[in-house]
Phi, psi and omega in degrees: 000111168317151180326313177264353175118346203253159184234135193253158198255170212298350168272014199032054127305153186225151185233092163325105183264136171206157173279112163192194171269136167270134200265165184288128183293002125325339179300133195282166181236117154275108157301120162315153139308117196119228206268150146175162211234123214211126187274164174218096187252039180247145199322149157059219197231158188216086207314179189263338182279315189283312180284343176290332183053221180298342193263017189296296205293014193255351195241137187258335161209170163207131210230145179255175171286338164232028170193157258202081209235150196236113119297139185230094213057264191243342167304147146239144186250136186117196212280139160300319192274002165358132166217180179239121164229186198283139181069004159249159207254145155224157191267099192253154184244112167266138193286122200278298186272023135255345202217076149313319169289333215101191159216160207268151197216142171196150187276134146333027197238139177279025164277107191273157160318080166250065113130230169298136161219179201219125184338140152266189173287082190315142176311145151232176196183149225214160171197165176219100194268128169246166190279111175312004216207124187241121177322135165218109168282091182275112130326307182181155177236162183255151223327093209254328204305358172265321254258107177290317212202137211235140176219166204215096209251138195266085181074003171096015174249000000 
């Protein structure tokens, strides 16, 4: 099984396979005022302006692992092609002095639920991890007492 868990798909994309319910993209999210750090677990990729839909204006950043989007008055600033994709996390900032309480959030997408679904069987693969690197213990130097630094030539190189 790779490391983190994820198996990537024929399109090398990658999908947590897990056993649950998948809720409706309609389910409401309550956001804090501030911060808050919001998963996006609905199939596939989404742009960022069309899933946020009417609640866009509700948020002052929003920030993904490669990318970055600001309002800046009534502007947003960052990458056009910005998406929300499945299974990744982003830090979205609801703007506090319009929404002091929060706000109730729901993603901006025509994906309905169906109902349970059951993991599939992640890809294995067997390995033998070897050491990049081989211990060498010196035991003593005959007047060693200046020698900052010791170097270990390889094949004579």
């Amino acid at each position: 099984m790779p490391k983190d868990g994820l198996s990537p798909d024929e399109n090398g994309s990658y999908v947590l396979p897990e056993e649950g319910t998948r809720l409706d993209s309609s389910f409401v999210i309550h956001l804090n005022a501030r911060e808050n750090w919001v998963g996006f677990w609905l199939p596939g990729s989404e742009n960022w302006s069309d899933a946020l839909g009417i609640c866009k204006d509700a948020f002052t950043q929003i920030k993904a692992e490669t990318w970055t989007m600001t309002k800046v008055g009534s502007s947003w600033w960052g990458p056009s092609n910005a998406t929300f994709d499945y299974g990744k996390g982003y830090i979205m900032y609801v703007d506090e002095n319009q929404y002091p309480d929060g706000l109730d959030f729901y993603w901006n997408i025509t994906f309905h639920a169906g109902g349970r679904f059951v993991k599939s069987q992640p890809e294995t693969f067997t390995y033998q991890e070897k050491a990049d690197y081989e211990v060498i213990d010196i035991q003593s130097i005959e007047d060693g007492e200046n020698i900052d630094e010791i170097g270990v030539f390889v094949n004579g190189i």
